[in-house]
Backbone as JSON Lines, residues from 0, in Angstrom:
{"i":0,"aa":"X","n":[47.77,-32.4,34.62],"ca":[47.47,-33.25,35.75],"c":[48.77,-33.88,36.25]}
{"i":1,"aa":"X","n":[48.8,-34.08,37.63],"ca":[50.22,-34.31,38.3],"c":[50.24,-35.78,38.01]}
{"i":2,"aa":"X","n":[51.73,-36.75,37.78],"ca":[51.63,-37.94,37.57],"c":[51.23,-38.55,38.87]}
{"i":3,"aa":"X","n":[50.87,-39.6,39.22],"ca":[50.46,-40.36,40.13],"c":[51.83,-40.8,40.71]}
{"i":4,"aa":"X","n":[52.37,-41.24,42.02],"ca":[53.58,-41.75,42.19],"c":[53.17,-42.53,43.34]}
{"i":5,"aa":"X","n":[54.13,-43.86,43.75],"ca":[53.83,-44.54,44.73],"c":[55.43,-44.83,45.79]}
{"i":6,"aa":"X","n":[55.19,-45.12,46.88],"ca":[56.39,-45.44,47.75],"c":[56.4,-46.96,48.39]}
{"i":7,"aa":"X","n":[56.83,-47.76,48.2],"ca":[57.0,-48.76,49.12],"c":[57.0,-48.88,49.96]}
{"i":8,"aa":"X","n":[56.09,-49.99,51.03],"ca":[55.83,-49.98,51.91],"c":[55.44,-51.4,52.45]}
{"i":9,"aa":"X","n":[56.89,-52.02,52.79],"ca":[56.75,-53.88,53.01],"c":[56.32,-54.03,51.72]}
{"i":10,"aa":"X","n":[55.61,-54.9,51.32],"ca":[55.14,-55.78,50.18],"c":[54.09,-54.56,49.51]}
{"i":11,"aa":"X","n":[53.63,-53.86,49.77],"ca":[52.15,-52.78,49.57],"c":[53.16,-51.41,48.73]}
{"i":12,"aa":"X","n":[52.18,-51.07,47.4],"ca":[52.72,-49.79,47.14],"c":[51.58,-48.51,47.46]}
{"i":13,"aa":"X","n":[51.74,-47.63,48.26],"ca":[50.75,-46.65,48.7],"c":[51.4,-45.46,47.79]}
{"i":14,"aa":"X","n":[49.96,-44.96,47.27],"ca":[50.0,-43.48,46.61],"c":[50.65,-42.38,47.64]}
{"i":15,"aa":"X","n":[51.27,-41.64,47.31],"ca":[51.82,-40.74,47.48],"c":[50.67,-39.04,47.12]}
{"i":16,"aa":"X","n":[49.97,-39.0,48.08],"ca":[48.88,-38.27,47.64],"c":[48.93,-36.67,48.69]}
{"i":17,"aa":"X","n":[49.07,-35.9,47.66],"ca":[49.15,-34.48,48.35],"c":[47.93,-33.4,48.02]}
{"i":18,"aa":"X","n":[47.58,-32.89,49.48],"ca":[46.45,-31.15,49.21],"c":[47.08,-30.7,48.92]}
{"i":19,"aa":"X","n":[46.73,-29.75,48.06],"ca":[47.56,-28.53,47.58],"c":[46.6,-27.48,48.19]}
{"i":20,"aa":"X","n":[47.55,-26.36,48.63],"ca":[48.12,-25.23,49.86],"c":[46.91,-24.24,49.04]}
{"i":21,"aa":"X","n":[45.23,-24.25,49.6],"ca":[44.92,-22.75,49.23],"c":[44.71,-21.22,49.57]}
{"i":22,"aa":"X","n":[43.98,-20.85,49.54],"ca":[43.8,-19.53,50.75],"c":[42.37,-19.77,50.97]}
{"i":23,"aa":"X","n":[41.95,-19.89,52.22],"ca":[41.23,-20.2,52.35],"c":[40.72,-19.11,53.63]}
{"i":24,"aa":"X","n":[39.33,-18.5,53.2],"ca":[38.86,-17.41,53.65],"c":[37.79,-18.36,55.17]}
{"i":25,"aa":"X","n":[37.33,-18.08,55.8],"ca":[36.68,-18.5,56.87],"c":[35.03,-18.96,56.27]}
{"i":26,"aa":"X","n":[34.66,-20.09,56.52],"ca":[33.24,-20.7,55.88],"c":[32.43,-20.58,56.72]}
{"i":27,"aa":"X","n":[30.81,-19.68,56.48],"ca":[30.03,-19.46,57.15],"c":[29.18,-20.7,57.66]}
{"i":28,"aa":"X","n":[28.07,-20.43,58.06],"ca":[27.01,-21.65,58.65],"c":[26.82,-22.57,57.83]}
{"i":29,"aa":"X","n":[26.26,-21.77,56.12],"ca":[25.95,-22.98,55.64],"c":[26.98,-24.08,54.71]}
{"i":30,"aa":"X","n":[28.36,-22.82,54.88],"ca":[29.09,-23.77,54.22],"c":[29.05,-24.86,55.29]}
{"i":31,"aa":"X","n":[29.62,-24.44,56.72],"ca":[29.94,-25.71,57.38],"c":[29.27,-26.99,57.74]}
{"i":32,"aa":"X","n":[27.76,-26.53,57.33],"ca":[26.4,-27.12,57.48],"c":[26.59,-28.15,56.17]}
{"i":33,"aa":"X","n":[27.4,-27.97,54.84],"ca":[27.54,-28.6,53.33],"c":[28.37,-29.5,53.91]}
{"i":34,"aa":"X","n":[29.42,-28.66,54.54],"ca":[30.43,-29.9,54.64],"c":[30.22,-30.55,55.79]}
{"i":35,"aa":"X","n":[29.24,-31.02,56.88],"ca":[28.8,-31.85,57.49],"c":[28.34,-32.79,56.72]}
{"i":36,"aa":"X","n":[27.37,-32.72,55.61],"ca":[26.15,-33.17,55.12],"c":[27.03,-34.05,54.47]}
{"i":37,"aa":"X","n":[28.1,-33.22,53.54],"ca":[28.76,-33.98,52.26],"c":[29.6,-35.23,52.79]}
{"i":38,"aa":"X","n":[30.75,-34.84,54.18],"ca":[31.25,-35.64,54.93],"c":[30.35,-37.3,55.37]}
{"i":39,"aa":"X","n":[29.11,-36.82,56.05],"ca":[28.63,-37.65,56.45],"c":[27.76,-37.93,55.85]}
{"i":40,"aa":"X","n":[27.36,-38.14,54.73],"ca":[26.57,-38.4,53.57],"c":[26.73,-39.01,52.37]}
{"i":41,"aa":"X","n":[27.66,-38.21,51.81],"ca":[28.19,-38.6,50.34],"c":[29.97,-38.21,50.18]}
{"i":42,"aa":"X","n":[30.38,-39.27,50.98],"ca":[31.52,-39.54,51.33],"c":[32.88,-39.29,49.56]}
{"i":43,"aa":"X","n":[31.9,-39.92,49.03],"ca":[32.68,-40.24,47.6],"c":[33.18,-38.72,47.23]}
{"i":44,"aa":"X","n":[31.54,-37.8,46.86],"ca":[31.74,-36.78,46.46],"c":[32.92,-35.53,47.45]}
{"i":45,"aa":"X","n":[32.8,-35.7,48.9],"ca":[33.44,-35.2,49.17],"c":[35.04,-35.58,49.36]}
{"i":46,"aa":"X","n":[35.52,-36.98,49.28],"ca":[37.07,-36.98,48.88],"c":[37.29,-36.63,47.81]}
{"i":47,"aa":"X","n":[36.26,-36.56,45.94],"ca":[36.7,-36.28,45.01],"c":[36.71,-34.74,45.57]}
{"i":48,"aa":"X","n":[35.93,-33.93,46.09],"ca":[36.21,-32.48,46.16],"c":[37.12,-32.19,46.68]}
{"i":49,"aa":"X","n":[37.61,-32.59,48.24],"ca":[39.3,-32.31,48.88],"c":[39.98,-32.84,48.08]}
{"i":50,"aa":"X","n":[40.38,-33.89,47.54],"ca":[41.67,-34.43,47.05],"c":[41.61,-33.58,45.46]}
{"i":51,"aa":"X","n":[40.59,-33.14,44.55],"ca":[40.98,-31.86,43.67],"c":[41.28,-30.95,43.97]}
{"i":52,"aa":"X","n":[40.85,-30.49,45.69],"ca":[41.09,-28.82,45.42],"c":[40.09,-28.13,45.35]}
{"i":53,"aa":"X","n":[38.83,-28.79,44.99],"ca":[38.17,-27.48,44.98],"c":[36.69,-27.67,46.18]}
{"i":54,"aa":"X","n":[37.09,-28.39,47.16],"ca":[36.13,-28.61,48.73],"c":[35.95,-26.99,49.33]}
{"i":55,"aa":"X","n":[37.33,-26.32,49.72],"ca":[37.01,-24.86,50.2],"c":[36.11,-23.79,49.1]}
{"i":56,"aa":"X","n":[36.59,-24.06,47.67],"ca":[35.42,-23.37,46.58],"c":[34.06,-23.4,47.25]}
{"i":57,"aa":"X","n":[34.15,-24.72,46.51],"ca":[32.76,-25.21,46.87],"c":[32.05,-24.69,48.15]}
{"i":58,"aa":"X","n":[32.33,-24.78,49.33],"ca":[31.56,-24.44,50.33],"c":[31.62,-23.31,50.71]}
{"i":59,"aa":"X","n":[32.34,-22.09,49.92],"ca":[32.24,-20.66,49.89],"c":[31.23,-20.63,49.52]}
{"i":60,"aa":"X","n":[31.16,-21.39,47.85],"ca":[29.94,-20.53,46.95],"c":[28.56,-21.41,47.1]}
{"i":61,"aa":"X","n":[28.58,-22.08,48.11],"ca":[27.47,-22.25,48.95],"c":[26.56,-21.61,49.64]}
{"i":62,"aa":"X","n":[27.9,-21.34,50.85],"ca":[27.38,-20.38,51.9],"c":[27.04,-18.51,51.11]}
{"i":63,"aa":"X","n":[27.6,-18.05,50.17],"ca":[27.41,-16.83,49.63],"c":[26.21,-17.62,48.71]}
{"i":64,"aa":"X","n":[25.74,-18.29,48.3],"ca":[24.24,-18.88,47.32],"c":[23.48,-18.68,48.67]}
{"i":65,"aa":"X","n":[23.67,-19.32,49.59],"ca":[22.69,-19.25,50.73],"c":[22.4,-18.01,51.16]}
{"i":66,"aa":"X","n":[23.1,-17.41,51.88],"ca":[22.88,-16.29,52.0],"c":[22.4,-15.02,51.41]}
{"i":67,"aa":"X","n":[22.65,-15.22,49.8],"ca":[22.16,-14.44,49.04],"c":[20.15,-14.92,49.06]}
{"i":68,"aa":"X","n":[20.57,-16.29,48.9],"ca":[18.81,-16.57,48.63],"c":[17.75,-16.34,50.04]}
{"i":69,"aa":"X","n":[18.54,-16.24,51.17],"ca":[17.84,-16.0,52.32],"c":[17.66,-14.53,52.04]}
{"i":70,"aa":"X","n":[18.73,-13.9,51.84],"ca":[18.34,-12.28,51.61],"c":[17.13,-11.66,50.79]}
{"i":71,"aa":"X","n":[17.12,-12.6,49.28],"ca":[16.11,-12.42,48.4],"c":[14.69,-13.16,48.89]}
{"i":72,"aa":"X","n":[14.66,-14.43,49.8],"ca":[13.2,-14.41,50.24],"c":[13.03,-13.81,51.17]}
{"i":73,"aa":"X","n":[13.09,-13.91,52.44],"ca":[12.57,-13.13,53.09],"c":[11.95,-11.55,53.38]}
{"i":74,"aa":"X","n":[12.16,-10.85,52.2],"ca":[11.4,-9.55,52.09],"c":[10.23,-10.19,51.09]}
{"i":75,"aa":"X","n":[10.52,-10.79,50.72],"ca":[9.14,-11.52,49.54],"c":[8.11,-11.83,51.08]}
{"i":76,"aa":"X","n":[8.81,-12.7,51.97],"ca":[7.98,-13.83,52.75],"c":[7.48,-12.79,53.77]}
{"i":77,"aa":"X","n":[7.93,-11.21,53.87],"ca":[7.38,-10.61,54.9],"c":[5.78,-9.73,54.38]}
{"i":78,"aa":"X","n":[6.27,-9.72,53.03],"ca":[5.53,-8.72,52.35],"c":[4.12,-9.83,52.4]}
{"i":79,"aa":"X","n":[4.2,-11.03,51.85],"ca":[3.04,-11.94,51.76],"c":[2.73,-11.83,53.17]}
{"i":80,"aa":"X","n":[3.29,-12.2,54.43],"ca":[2.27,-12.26,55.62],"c":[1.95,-10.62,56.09]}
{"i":81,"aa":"X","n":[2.09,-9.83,55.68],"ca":[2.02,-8.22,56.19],"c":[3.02,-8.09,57.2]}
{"i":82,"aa":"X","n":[4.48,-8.52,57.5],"ca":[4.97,-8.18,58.51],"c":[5.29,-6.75,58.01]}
{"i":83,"aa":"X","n":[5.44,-5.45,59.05],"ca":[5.57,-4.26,58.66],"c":[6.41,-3.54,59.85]}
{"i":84,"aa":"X","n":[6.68,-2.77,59.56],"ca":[7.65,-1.41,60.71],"c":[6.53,-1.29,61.53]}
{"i":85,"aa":"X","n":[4.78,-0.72,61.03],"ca":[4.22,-0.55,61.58],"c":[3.79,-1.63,62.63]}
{"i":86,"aa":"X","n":[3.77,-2.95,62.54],"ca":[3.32,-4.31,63.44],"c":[4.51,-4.3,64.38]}
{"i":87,"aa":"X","n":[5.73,-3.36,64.05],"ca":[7.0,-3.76,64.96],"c":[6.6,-2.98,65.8]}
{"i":88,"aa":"X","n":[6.37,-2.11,65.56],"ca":[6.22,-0.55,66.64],"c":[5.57,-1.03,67.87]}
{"i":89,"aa":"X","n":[3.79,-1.27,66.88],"ca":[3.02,-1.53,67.84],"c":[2.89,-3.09,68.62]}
{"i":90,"aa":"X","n":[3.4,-3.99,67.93],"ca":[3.18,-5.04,68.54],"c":[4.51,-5.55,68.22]}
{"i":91,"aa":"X","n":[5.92,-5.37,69.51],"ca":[7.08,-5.81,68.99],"c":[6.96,-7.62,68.96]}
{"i":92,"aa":"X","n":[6.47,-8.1,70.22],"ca":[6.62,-9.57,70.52],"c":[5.8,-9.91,69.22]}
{"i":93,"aa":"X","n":[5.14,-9.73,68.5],"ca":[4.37,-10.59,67.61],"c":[5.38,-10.19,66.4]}
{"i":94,"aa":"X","n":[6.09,-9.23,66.41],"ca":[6.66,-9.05,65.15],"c":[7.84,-10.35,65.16]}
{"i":95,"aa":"X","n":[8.58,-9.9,66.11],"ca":[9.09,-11.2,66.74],"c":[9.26,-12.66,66.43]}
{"i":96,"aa":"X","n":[8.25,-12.95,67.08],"ca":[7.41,-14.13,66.54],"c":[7.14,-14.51,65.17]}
{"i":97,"aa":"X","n":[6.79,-13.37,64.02],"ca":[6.32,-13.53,62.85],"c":[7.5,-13.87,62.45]}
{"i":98,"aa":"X","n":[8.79,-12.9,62.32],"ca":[10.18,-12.93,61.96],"c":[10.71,-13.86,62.23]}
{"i":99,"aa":"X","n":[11.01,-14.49,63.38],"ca":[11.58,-16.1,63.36],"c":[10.67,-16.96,62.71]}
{"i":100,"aa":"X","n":[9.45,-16.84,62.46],"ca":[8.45,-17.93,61.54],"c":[9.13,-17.82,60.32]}
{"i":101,"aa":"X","n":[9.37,-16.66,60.04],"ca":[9.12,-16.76,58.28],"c":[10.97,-16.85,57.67]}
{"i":102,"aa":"X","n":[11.55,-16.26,58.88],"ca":[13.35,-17.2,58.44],"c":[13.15,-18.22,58.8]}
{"i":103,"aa":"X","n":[12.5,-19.0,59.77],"ca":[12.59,-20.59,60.1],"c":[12.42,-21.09,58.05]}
{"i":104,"aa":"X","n":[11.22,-20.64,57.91],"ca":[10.96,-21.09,56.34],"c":[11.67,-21.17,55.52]}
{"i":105,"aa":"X","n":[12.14,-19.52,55.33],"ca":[13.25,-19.49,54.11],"c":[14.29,-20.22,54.42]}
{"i":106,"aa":"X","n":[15.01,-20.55,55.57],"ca":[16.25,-21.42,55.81],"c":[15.71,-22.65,55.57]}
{"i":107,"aa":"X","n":[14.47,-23.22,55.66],"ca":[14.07,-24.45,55.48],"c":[14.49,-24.75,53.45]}
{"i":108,"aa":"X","n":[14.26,-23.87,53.24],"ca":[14.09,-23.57,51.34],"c":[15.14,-24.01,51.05]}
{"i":109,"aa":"X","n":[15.9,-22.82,51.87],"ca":[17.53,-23.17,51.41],"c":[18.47,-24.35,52.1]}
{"i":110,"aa":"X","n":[18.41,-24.73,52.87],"ca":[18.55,-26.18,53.36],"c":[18.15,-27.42,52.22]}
{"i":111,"aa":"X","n":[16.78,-27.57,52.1],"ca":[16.93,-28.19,51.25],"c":[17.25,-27.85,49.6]}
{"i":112,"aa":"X","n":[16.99,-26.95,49.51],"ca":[17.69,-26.52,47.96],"c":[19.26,-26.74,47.68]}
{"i":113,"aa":"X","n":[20.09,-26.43,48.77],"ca":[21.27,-26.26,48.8],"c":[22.3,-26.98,49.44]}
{"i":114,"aa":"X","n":[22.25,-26.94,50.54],"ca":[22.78,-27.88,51.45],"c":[22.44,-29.21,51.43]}
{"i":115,"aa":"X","n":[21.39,-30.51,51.61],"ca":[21.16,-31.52,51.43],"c":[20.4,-32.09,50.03]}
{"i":116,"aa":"X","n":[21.31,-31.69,49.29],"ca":[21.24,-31.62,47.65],"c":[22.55,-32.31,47.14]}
């Protein structure tokens, strides 16, 4: 762990406090959706996450948790209401319709499972 150091400043000694430089890959919806929440929410947790280093982690393996779990319900959530190839064919607007119902849901899951958690 790096020592702590301070600089003078009039009568006041201020920390001397540095990010350290990561690579940082581009954060999808729900990362940026975490780090809204965390920012304007739970302020604490998110300066301890930037000022360690590990804030860009974190809201990678968010957005790849999210995404993975939207992937894994929604063939569950189509199979329970019968959405099918065959309902697309014949009835595209209702398939439509069914399909934004049942991601409205699963994003609801993962929203709160993940993101405002």
């Amino acid at each position: 762990m790096n020592e702590l150091t301070y600089r003078q400043h009039g009568d006041y000694l201020i920390p001397n406090l540095t990010v350290s430089e990561q690579e940082q890959k581009p954060v999808g919806k729900y990362g940026r959706m975490r780090k809204t929440y965390l920012k304007e929410h739970r302020p604490i947790l998110w300066n301890q996450l930037l000022l360690s280093g590990k804030l860009f982690p974190h809201l990678q393996e968010i957005d790849e948790t999210a995404k993975r779990r939207m992937a894994q319900m929604l063939p569950e959530l189509k199979r329970r209401s019968g959405v099918t190839e065959t309902l697309k064919a014949q009835e595209p607007m209702t398939w439509v319709g069914m399909m934004n119902n049942l991601k409205a849901q699963a994003e609801e899951v993962v929203l709160h499972e993940l993101i405002f958690n």
